[in-house]
C-alpha positions as CSV (number, residue, x, y, z in Angstrom):
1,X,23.0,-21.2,-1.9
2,X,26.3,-22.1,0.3
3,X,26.2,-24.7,2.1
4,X,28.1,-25.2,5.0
5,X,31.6,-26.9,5.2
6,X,32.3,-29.4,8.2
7,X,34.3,-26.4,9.6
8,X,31.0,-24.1,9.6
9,X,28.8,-26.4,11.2
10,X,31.3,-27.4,14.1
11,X,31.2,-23.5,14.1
12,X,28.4,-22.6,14.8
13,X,26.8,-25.9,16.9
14,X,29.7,-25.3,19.5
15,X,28.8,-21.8,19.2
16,X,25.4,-22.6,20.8
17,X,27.1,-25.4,23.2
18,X,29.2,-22.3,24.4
19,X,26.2,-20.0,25.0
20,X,24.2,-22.7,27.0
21,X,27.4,-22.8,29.4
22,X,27.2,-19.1,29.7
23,X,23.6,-19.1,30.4
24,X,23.6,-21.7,32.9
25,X,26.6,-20.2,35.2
26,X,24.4,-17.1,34.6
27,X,21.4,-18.9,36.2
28,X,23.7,-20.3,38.8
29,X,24.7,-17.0,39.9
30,X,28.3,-17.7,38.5
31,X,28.2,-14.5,35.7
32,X,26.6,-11.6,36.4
33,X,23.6,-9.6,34.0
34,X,26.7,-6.6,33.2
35,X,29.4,-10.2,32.3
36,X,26.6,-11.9,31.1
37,X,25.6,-9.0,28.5
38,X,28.5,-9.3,26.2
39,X,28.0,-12.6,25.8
40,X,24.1,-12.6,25.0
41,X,24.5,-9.5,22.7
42,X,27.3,-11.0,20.5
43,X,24.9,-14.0,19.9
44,X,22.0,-12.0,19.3
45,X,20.2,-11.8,22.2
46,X,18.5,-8.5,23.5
47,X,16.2,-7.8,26.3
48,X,13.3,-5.9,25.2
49,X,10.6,-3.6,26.6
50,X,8.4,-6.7,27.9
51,X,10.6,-9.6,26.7
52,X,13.9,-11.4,25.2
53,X,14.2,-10.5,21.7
54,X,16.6,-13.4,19.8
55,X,18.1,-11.4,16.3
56,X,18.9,-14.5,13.5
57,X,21.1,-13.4,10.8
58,X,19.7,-14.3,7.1
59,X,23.1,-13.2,5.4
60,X,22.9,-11.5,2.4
61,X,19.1,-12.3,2.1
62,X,19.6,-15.9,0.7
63,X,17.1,-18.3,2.7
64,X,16.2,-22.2,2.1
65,X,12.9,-23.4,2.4
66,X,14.7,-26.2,5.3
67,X,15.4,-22.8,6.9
68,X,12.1,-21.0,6.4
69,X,10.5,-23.9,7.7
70,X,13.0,-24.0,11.1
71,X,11.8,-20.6,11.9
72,X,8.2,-21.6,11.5
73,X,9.2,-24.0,14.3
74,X,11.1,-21.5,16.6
75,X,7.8,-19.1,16.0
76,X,5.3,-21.8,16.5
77,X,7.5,-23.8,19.8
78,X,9.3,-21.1,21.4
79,X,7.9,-17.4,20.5
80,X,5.4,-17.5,23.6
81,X,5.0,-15.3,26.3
82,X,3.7,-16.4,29.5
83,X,0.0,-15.3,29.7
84,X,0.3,-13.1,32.5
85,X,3.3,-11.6,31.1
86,X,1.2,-11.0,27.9
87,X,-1.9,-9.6,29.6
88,X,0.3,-6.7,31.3
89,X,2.3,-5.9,28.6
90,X,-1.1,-5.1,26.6
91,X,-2.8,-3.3,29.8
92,X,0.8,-1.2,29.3
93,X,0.3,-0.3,26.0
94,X,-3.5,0.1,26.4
95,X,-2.6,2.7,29.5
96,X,0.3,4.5,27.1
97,X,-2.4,4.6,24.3
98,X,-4.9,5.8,26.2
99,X,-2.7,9.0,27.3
100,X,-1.4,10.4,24.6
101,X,-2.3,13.6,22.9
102,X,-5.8,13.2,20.8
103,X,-5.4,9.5,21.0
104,X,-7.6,8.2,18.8
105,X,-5.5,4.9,17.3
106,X,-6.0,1.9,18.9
107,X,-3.5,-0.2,20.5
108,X,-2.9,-3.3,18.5
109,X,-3.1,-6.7,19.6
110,X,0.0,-7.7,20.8
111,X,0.7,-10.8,19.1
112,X,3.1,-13.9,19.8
113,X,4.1,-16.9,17.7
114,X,5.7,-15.4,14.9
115,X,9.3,-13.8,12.7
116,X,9.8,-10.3,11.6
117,X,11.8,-10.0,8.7
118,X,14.0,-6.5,9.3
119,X,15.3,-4.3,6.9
120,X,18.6,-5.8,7.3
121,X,17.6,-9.4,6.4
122,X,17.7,-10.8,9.9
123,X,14.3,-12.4,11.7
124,X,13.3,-11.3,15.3
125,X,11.6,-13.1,17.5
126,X,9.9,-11.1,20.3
127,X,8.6,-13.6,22.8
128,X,11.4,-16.1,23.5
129,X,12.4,-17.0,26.9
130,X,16.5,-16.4,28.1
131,X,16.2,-19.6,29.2
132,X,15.2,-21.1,25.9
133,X,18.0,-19.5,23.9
134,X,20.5,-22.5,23.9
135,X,17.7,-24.7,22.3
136,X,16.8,-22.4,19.7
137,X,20.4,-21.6,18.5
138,X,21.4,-25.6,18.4
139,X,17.9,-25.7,16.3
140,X,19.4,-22.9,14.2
141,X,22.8,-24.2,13.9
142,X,21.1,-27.6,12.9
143,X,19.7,-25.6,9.3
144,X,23.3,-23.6,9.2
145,X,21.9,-20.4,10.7
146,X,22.7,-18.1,13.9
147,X,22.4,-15.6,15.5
148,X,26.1,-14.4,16.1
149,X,27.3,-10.6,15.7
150,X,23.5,-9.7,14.8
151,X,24.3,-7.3,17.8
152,X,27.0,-6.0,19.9
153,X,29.6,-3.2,18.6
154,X,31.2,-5.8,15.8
155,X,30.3,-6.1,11.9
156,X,26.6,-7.1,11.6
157,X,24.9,-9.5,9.1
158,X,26.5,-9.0,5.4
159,X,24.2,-7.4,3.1
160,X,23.3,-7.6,-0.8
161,X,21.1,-6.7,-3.5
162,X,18.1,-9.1,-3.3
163,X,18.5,-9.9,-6.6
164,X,22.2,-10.6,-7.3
165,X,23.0,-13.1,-9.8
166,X,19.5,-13.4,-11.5
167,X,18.9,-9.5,-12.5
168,X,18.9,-8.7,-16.1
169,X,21.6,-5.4,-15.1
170,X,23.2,-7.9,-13.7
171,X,27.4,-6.4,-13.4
172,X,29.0,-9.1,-11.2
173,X,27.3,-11.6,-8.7
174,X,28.7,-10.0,-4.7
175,X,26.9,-13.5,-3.3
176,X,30.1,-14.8,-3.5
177,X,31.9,-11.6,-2.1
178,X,29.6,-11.2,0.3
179,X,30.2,-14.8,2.0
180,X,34.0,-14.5,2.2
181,X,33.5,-11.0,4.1
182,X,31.0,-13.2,6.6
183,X,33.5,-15.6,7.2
184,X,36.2,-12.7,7.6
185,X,34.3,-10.9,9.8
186,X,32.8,-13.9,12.4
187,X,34.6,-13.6,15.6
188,X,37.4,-11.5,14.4
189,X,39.1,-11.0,17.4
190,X,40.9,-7.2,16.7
191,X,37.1,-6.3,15.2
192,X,35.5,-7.8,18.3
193,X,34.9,-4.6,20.4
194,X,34.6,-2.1,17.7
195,X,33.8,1.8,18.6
196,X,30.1,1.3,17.4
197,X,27.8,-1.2,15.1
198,X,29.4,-1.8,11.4
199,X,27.6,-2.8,8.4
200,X,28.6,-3.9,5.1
201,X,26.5,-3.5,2.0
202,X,26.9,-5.2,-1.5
203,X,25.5,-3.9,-4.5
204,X,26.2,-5.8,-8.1
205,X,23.7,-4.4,-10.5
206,X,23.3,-1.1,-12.5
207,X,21.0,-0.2,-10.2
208,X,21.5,0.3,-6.5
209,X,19.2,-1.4,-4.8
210,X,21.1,-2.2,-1.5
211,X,20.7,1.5,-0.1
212,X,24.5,0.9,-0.6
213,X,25.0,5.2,0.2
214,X,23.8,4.5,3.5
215,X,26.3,1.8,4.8
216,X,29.4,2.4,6.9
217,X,31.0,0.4,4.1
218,X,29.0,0.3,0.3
219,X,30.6,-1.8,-2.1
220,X,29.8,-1.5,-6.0
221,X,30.6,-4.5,-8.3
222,X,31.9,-3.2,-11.3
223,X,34.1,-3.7,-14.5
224,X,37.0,-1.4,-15.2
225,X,38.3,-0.8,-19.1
226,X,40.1,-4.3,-19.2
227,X,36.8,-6.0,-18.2
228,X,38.5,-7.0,-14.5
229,X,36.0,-7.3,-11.9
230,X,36.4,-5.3,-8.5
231,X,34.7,-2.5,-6.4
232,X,33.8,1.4,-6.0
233,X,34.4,1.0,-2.5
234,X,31.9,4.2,-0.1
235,X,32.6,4.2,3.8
236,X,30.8,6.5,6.4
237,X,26.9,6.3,5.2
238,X,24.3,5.7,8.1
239,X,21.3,7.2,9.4
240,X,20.4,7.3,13.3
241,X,20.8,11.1,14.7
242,X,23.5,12.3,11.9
243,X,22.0,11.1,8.4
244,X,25.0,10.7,6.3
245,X,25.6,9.3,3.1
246,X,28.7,7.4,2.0
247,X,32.1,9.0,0.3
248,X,34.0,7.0,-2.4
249,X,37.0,6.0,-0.8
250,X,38.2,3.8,-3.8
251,X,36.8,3.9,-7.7
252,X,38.5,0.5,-8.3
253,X,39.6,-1.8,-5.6
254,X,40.6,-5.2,-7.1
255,X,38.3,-8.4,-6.0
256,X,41.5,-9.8,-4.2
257,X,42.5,-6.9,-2.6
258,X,38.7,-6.6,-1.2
259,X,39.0,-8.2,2.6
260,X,42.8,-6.7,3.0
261,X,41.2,-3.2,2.2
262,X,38.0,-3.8,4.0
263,X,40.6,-4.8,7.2
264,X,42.3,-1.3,6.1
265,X,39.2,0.6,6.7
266,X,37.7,-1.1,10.1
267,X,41.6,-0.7,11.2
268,X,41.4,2.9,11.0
269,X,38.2,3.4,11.9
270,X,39.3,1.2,15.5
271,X,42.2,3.1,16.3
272,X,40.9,6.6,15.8
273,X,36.9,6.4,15.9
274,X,35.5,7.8,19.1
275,X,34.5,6.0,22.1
276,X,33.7,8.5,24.4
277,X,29.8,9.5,23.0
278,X,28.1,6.6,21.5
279,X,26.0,9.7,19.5
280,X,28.9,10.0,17.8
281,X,30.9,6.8,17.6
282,X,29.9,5.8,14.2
283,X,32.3,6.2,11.4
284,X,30.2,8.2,9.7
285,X,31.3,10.8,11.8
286,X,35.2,10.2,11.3
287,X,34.8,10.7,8.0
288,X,32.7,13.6,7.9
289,X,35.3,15.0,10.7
290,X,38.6,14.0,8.7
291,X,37.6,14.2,5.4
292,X,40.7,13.6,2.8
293,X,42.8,12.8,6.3
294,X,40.8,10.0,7.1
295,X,41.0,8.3,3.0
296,X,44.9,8.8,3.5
297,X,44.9,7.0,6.7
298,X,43.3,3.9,5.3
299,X,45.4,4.1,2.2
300,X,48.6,4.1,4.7
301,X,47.2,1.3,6.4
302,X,46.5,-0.8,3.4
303,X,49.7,-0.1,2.1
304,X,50.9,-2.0,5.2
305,X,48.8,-4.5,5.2
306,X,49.7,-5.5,1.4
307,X,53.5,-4.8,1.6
308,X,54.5,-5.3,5.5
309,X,52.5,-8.0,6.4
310,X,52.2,-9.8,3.0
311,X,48.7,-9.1,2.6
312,X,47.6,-11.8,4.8
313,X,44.3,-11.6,3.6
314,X,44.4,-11.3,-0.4
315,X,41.2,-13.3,-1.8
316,X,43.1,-16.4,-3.7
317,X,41.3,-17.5,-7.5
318,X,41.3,-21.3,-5.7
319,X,38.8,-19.8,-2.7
320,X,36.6,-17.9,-4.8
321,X,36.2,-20.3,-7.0
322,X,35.4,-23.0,-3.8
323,X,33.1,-20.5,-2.5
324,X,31.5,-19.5,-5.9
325,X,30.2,-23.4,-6.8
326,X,27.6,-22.8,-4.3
327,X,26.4,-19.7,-6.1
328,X,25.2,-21.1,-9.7
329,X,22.1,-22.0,-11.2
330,X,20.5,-24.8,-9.0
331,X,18.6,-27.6,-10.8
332,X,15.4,-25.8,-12.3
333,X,11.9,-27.8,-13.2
334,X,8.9,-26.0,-14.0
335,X,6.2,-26.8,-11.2
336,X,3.2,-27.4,-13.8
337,X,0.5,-26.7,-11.3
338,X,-2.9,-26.4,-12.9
339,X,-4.5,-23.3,-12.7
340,X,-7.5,-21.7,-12.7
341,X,-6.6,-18.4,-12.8
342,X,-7.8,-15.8,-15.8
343,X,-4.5,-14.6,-17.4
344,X,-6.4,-11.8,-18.7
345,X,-7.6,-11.1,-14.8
346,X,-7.4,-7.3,-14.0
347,X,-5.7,-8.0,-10.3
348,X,-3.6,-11.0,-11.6
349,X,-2.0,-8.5,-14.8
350,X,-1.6,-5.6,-12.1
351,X,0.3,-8.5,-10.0
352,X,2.1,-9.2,-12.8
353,X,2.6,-5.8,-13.0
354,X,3.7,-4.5,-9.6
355,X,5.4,-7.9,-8.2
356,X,7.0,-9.7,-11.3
357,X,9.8,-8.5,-12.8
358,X,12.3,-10.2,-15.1
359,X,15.5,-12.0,-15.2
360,X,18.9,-13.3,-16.5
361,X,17.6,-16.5,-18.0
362,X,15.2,-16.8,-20.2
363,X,11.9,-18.2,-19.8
364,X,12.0,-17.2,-16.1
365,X,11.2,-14.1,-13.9
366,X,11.6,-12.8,-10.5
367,X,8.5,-13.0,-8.1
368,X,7.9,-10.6,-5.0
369,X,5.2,-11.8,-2.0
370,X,4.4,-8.3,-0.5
371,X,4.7,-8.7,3.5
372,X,2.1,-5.9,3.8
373,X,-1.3,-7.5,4.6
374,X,-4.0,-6.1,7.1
375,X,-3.9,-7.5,10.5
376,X,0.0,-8.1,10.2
377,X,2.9,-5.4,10.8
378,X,5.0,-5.3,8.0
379,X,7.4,-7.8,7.5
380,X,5.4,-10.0,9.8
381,X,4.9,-13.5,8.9
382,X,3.1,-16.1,11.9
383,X,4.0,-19.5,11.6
384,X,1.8,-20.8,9.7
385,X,2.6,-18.3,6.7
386,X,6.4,-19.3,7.2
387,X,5.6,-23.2,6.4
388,X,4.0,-21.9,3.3
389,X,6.5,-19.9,2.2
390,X,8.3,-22.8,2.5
391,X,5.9,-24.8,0.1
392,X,5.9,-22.1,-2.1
393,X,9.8,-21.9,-2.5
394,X,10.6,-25.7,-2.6
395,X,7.0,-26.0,-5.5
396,X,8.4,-22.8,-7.5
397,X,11.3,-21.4,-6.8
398,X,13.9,-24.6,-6.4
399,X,13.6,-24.5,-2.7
400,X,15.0,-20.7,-2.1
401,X,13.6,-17.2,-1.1
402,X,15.4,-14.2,-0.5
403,X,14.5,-11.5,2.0
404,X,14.7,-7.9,0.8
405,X,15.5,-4.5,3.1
406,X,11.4,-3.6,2.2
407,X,10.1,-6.4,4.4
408,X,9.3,-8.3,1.5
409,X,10.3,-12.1,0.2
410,X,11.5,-12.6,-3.1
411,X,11.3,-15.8,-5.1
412,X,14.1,-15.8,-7.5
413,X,13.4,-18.7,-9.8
414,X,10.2,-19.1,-11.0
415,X,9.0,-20.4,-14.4
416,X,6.9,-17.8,-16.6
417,X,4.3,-20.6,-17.1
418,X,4.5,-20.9,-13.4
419,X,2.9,-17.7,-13.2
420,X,-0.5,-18.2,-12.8
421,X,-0.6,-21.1,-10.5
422,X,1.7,-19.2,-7.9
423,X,-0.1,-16.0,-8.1
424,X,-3.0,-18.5,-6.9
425,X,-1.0,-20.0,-4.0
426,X,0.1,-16.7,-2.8
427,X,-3.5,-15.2,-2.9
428,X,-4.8,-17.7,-0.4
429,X,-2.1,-16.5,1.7
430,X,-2.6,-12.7,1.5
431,X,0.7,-12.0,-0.1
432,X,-0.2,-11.7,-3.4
433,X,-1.5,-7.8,-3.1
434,X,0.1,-6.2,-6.4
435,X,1.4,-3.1,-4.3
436,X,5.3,-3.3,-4.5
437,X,6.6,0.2,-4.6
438,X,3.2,1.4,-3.9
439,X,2.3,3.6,-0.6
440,X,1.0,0.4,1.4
441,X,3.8,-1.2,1.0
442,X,5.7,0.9,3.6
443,X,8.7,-0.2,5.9
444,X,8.1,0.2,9.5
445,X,10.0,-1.0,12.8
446,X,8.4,-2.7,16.0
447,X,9.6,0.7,17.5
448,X,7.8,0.9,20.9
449,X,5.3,-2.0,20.7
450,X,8.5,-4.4,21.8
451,X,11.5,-2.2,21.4
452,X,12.8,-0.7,24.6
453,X,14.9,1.6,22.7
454,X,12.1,3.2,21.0
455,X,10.6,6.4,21.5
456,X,6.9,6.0,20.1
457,X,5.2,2.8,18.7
458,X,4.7,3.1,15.2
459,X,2.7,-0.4,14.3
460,X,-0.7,1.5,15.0
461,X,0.1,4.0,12.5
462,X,1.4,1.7,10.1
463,X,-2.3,-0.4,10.7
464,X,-3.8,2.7,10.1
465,X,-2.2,3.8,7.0
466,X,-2.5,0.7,5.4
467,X,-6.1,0.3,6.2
468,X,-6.8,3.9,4.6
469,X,-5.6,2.8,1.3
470,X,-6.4,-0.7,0.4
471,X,-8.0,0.6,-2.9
472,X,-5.7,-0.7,-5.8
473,X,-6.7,1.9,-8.2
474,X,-6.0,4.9,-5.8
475,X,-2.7,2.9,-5.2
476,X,-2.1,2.8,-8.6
477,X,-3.0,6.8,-9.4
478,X,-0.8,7.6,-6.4
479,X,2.3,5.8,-8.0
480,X,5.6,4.4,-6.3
481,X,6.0,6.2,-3.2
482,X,8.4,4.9,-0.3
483,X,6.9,5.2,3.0
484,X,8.9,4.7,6.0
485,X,9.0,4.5,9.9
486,X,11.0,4.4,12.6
487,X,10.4,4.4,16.4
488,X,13.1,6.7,17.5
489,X,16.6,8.0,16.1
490,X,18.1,4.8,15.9
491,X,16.3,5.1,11.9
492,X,15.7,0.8,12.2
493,X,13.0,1.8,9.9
494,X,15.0,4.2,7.5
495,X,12.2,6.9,7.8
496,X,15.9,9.4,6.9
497,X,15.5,7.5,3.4
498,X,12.0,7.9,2.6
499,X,9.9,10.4,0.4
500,X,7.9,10.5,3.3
501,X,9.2,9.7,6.7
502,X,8.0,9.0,10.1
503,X,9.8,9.1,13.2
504,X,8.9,8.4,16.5
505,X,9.9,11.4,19.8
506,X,9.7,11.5,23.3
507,X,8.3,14.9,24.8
508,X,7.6,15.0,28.7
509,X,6.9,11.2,28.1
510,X,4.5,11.7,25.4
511,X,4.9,10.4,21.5
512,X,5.3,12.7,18.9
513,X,5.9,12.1,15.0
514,X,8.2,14.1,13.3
515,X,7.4,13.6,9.2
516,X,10.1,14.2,7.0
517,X,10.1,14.7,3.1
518,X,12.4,14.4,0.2
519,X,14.3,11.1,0.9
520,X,15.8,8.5,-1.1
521,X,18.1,4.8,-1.0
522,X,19.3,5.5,-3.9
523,X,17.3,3.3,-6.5
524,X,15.7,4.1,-9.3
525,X,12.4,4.7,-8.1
526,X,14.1,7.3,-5.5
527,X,16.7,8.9,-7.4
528,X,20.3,9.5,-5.6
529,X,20.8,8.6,-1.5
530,X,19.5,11.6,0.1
531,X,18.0,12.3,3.9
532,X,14.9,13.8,4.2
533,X,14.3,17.8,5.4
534,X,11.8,18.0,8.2
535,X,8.3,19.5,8.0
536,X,7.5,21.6,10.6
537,X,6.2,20.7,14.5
538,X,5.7,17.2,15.7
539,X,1.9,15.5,15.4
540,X,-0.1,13.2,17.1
541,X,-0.3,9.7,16.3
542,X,-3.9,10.2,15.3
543,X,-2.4,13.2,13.0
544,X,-0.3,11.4,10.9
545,X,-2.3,9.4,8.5
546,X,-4.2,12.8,8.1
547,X,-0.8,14.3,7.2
548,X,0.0,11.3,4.9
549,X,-3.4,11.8,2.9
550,X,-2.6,15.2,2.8
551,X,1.2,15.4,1.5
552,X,-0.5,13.1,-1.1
553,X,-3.6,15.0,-2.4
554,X,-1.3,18.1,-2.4
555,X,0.9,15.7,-5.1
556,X,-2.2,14.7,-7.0
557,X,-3.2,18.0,-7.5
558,X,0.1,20.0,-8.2
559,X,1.7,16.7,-10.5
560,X,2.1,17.0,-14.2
561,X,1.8,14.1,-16.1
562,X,3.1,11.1,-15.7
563,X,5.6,12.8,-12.9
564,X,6.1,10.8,-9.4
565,X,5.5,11.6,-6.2
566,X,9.4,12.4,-5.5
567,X,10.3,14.1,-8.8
568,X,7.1,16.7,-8.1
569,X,8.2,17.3,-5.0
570,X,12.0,18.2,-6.2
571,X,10.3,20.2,-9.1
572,X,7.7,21.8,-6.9
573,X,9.4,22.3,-3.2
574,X,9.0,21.6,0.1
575,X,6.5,24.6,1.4
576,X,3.1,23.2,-0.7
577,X,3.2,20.2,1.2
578,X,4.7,21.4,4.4
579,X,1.3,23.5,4.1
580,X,-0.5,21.1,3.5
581,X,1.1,18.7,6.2
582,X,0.7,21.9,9.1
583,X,-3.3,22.1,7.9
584,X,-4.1,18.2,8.5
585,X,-3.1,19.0,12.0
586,X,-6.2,18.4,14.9
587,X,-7.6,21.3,16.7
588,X,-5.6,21.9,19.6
589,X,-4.0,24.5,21.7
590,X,-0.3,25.0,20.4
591,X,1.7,23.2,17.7
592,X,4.7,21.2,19.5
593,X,8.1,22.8,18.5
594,X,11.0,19.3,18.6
């Protein structure tokens, strides 16, 4: 993992110094809320529907158990509401529950004292007081973390494949890549006020499993003919209102040439992106609106960067090489716990199964702890589960995790004789459940439960869903399905890029679920980056895990063998299970039209 230089830390701890001299003149009555906005924001800082919501950045996924065990103490110290604020935030959401169409879901238990894990590999905190913030970013900055440009119109937290450098289709390792571009990209001061949000996506295996299509900048590790390394370099993927997948800009962009081109690109996309509609701010939509104009204009741009002003930022052998020493194989040593479990155990070989895969080096395998658990939204983990995460890393996996954009927590070095005793482990703590790629392990946002952005809540659904199939073999007979949900356009839950999708409307104040079928991110298990096509009329809350089971026994019963849930549907069509869908609806008096 890197480790922070003495530059880094000074970086970040005066950072938090700054930000607790903002928030004090703001509490003074020396900045305003409107100047005091920008400031928050670009530190990761929101206000919420009932609360502060603090954003920390987890770049590229890679986590220490030192830092697993810091946010344990953020959830456990600072992540609590006052009780009265508490107790009307749940009469609200009782009240909104209570009047919506054939409401028939309960309101969950809004919940304090914990982390979610997004599909961007940041942690949210819901609960933490403004006037808290200071301390809990000099807490942060004391385990090299933050929460800067998690937020704000500037380039968010730098993503990768959760398992660069250990997968067996292993092309190049982007850790390395990936932490130049968040050094690049902190505070850039021409990138600081960009037209909208910018995300960066690397992806260094055969298979894509960063989404990478759905980026406003996907870079693909690859090797050209002379075995150099570099990129296929995508621009203007994203979800929100206008799903859009990426356009290959570049087939080969040379590893030093990366940050000058990248600079080319966010350039182009300043000077001429749109500021006037937020809706359609986005580059996304520059591209889609310039086509081959826009490519030329970066190419014009990098040209000048490279030959006019000496290519100011050309990656140097020297600094990847500094950067890459903190990306090798740490110091391994097998755990030898003694176990009792039955290696011949049906749930511990469909663990093995579902949640193990394998690796670069032999002897050792990859290990997924499924953040889907009853009683917990996914990617939910209290206190308590984040110390023992942190046990569980430090005893098996040479003290690092890696968050994934499914809401999940991979351990990427385990032992194979370690198996057993960390299945074990992980079972006490409810995140053992061998359902990886299976329909409970769905991705969801807070949406309206804490998001003031949202349109609809979506954690009662997910609650319900996952209660409705808990049965592993049903699981299992189903196959890999992706599930997601979002609260409202905004896609935080990539419902565009599932096989089934839920999104969360607004209609005269009243929730309804759009479902959407026929999506994909682009791995394997979903086939090429895709949106998905829309149903039919909005449902109820209370619909919707009818219209799941349904879209699924429609499957089980039209499927040929051994065919998935997403390659029946492409063979089949969309009107057998929009049928299906429309039937599962509740008696009422007219179907919504959104």
């Amino acid at each position: 993992m890197y480790q922070y230089t003495e530059f880094d830390q000074q970086f970040v701890t005066l950072r938090a110094q700054q930000f607790r001299d903002q928030l004090q003149r703001w509490e003074q009555g020396q900045l305003s809320e409107d100047q005091l906005l920008p400031l928050r924001l670009q530190n990761g800082w929101y206000i919420q529907r009932y609360a502060p919501m603090a954003r920390i950045a987890v770049p590229y996924g890679e986590i220490s158990s030192t830092q697993l065990r810091m946010l344990a103490r953020i959830a456990r110290e600072y992540d609590r509401p006052d009780p009265e604020l508490l107790a009307h935030a749940q009469a609200t959401q009782d009240a909104l529950e209570a009047s919506q169409p054939g409401a028939t879901l309960a309101a969950p238990k809004l919940r304090y004292g914990y982390g979610h894990f997004t599909t961007r590999t940041n942690c949210q905190f819901n609960w933490i007081p403004l006037s808290k913030a200071a301390d809990v970013m000099e807490l942060l900055a004391s385990v090299q973390m933050h929460g800067i440009q998690t937020s704000g119109n500037d380039i968010r937290n730098i993503n990768c494949d959760a398992w660069e450098g250990i997968a067996a289709d292993s092309i190049v390792d982007c850790r390395p890549f990936a932490e130049i571009t968040r050094q690049w990209s902190s505070l850039h001061p021409e990138f600081s006020y960009l037209p909208r949000k910018f995300k960066i996506s690397f992806n260094g295996a055969q298979e894509d499993r960063a989404a990478l299509r759905w980026y406003d900048i996907g870079l693909q590790g690859r090797l050209n003919d002379a075995g150099e390394t570099g990129f296929t370099v995508l621009v203007g993927g994203g979800m929100g209102r206008t799903p859009i997948t990426g356009t290959v800009v570049r087939d080969f962009l040379p590893w030093p040439q990366l940050l000058n081109y990248i600079e080319a690109i966010v350039r182009t996309y300043n000077a001429y992106g749109r500021r006037d509609n937020k809706w359609k701010a986005r580059i996304k939509i520059l591209v889609k609106a310039e086509g081959q104009a826009f490519i030329d204009a970066v190419e014009k741009e990098f040209q000048a960067i490279t030959e006019l002003d000496g290519a100011p930022h050309t990656i140097t052998q020297a600094e990847l090489d500094r950067v890459a020493r903190h990306f090798v194989v740490p110091p391994l040593a097998p755990a030898n716990v003694v176990s009792n479990i039955d290696p011949k155990g049906s749930l511990f070989l469909r663990w093995l199964a579902q949640n193990v895969r394998g690796h670069k080096l032999a002897g050792m395998k990859t290990v997924m702890l499924s953040f889907k658990r009853p009683g917990f939204a996914p990617g939910d983990a209290d206190a308590q589960t984040m110390e023992a995460l942190a046990d569980l890393a430090e005893q098996f996996s040479a003290g690092e995790a890696r968050l994934t954009h499914e809401q999940n927590l991979l351990l990427p070095w385990v032992f194979e004789a370690d198996l057993p005793a960390l299945y074990q482990a992980a079972y006490k703590l409810g995140l053992a459940t061998p359902n990886i790629g299976l329909i409970s392990d769905m991705i969801a946002c807070p949406g309206g439960d804490f998001c003031s952005l949202a349109n609809a809540r979506t954690l009662h659904i997910a609650a319900a869903v996952l209660e409705r199939y808990q049965d592993l073999d049903e699981q299992l007979d189903i196959g890999p399905i992706d599930l997601h949900m979002s609260g409202c356009i905004n896609s935080c839950g990539h419902h565009h890029s599932g096989h089934i999708g839920v999104l969360g409307v607004d209609k005269d104040g009243k929730e309804w679920y759009q479902v959407t079928l026929g999506g994909a991110d682009g791995s394997t298990q979903s086939g090429p980056a895709v949106g998905g096509k829309v149903v039919g009329p909005a449902f109820t809350a209370a619909e919707v895990p009818d219209v799941v089971e349904a879209l699924l026994a429609t499957y089980r019963q039209l499927r040929e063998s051994g065919e998935s849930f997403i390659d029946a549907l492409r063979r089949i069509g969309h009107q057998p299970f929009k049928e299906a869908a429309n039937a599962a609806r509740h008696p009422r008096e007219e179907a919504l039209e959104i």
